[in-house]
Structure formats: structure tokens, C-alpha cells
C-alpha positions in Angstrom: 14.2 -2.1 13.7 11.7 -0.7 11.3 12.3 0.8 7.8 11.2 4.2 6.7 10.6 4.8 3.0 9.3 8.5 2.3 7.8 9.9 -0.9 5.5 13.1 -1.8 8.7 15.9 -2.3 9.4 18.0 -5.0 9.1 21.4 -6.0 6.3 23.7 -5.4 5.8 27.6 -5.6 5.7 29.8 -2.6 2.2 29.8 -1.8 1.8 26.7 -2.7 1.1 23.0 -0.6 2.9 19.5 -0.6 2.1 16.1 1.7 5.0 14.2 2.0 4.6 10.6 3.5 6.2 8.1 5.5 5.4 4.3 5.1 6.8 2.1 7.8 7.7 -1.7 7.7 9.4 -4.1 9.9 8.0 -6.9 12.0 5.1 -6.6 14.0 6.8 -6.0 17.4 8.7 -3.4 15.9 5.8 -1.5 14.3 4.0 -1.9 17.7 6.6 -0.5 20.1 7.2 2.4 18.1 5.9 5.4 20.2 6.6 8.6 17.9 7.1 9.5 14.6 8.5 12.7 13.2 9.2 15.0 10.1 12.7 16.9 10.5 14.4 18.8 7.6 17.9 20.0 7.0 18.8 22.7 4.4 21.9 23.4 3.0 24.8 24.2 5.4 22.2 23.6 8.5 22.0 21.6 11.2 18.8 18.7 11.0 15.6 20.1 13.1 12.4 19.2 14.4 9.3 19.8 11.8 6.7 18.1 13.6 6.3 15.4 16.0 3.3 12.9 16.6 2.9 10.6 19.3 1.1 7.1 18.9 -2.0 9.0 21.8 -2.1 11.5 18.5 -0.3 14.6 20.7 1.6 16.5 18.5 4.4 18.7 18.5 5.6 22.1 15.8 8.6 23.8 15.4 7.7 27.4 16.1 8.2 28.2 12.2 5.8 25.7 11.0 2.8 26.3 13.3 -0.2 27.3 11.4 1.1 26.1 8.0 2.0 22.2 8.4 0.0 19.5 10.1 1.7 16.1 11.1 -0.9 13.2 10.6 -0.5 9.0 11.4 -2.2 6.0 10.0 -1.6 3.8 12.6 -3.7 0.8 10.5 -1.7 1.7 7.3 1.8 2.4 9.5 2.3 5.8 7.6 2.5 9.4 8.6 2.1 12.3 6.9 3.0 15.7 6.9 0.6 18.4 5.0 2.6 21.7 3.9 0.5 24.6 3.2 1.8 28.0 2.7 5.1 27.3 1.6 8.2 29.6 1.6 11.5 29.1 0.0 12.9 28.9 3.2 11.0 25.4 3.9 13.7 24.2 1.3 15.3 21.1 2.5 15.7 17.6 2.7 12.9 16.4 4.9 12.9 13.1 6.7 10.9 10.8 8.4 11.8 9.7 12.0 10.1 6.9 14.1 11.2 6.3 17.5 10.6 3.8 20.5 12.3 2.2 23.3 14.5 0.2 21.3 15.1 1.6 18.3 15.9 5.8 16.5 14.9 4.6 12.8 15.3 7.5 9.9 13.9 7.7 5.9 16.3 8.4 3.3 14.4 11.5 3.0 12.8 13.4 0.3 13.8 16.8 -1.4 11.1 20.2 -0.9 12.1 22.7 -2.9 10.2 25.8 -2.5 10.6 28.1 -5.7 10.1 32.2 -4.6 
């Protein structure tokens, strides 16, 4: 199992940019075997989505609403992944967590608040 510890939320203006990040820990084999790591959010009275998605090859994967405006990054030396949030739009509010996935474990952040302010 690896831990998940995000920070860079908070509240911006629409318009405006945010880079939340995703710091992973555990033991070595853990850290190795994990394959993908990924940004959901859930707002209010929502169901939890997909943001972005990267795998450790670098392919990456949007949600339909994001493309153009967010891009998912890893550090694979540093363990972290990012996610840059340009163009913001009150309706990007939402708890946003971190996700890192492999064959043995589905590990999740505690997540971080975005608040996007019209």
C-alpha cells in the first residue's frame, strides 16, 4: 500500500490557475508497482469522476470537460503528480483527489478543496 498526501487547493477566481500535487510514499515495491496515478473530483451532491489520468509510459487520459484547460504531470524520481488548472470555472469546484493504482493495490488522498469563485 502506498500513502497519498495532496496539497496546492484553495480558492482562485474564474479565470484564474491552481496546481494541486500528489506526493506518494510507501515501500519501494509499492512505489514501483504502481502503474497509474490520477486526479478525480467530487462536488457537492455528485458522484466522484475522472479529472485526468497518467500512466507510468506518460499516456494520459482527460475528462471531456477538462481538455484544453488542465494538464496531469508525474515525477516519477520525486513519486509526485501534479495536476495544472488553467482557466478555471466555478463549476471545477470540488474536492479533488489523488488516486494511484497498480495490481495490488486502489490507494486514494484525503483530498484537497478547489474552490472556484465566479
Amino acid at each position: 500500500q502506498v500513502q497519498l498526501v495532496e496539497s496546492g487547493g484553495g480558492l482562485v477566481q474564474a479565470g484564474g490557475s491552481l496546481r494541486v500535487s500528489c506526493s506518494a510514499s510507501g515501500t519501494i515495491f509499492s512505489i514501483a508497482s504502481i502503474r497509474t496515478m490520477g486526479w478525480y473530483r467530487q462536488a457537492p451532491g455528485k458522484q466522484r469522476e475522472l479529472v485526468a489520468l497518467i500512466t507510468s509510459a506518460g499516456s494520459t487520459n482527460y475528462a471531456d470537460s477538462v481538455k484544453g484547460r488542465f494538464t496531469i504531470a508525474r515525477d516519477n524520481a520525486k513519486n509526485t503528480a501534479y495536476l495544472q488548472m488553467n482557466s478555471l470555472k466555478p463549476e471545477d469546484t470540488a474536492v479533488y483527489y489523488c488516486n494511484a493504482g497498480s495490481s495490488l493495490f486502489n490507494a486514494w488522498g484525503q483530498g484537497t478543496q478547489v474552490t472556484v469563485s465566479s
